[in-house]
N, C-alpha and C positions, 0 to 999 in steps of 0.2 A: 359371583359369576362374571367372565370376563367375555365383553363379546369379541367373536372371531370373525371376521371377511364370511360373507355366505359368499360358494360358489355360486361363478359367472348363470345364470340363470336368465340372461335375454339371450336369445338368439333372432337373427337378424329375418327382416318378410321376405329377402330374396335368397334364393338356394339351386343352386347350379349344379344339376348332377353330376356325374362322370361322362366320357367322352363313349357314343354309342357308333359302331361300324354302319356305316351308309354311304352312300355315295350322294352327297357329301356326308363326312362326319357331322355327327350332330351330339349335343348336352341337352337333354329336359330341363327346363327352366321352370320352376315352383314357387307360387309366392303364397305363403299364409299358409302351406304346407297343400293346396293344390296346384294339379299340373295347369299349366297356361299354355305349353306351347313348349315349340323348338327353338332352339339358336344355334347357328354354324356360325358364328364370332361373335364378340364380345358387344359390339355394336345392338345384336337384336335383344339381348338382356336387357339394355340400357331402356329399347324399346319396349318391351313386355314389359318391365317394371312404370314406367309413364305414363303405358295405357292402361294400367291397374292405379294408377294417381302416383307412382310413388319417386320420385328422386334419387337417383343416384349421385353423388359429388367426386364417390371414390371410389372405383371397384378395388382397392387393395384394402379399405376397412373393412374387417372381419364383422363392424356392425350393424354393413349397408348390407355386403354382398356374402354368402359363406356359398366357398368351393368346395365340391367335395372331385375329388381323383385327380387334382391339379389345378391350378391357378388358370388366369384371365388370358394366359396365352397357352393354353394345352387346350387343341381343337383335333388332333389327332390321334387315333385309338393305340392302346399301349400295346407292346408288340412285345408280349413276355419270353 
């Protein structure tokens, strides 16, 4: 039997939804797979996550921060 790579199977405590219509735009911010709150930049993530203890070094590491509907600068609703 030869072993193979298991699929990536961590996924990261912070998770950034998609960008929601408001005034301001706002992203749900989830940690541990519950909602904690809002952010309209990338700044209150950073927050939300420290005030749940946790660290961020990088929001571009996919195994601090996972975006979903766009990256650490998509704060405005997509306009199909």
């Amino acid at each position: 039997m030869t072993d193979t790579p298991s699929p990536r199977l961590y996924r990261p405590r912070v998770t950034v939804l998609p960008v929601q219509p408001g005034d301001p735009p706002f992203r749900i911010v989830e940690i541990d797979g519950e909602v904690v709150g809002t952010a309209i930049a990338m700044t209150d993530v950073v927050v939300a996550a420290a005030e749940a203890g946790i660290r961020i070094d990088d929001l571009d590491d996919p195994d601090e921060v996972r975006w979903v509907g766009g990256g650490k600068l998509t704060w405005k609703p997509r306009s199909d």
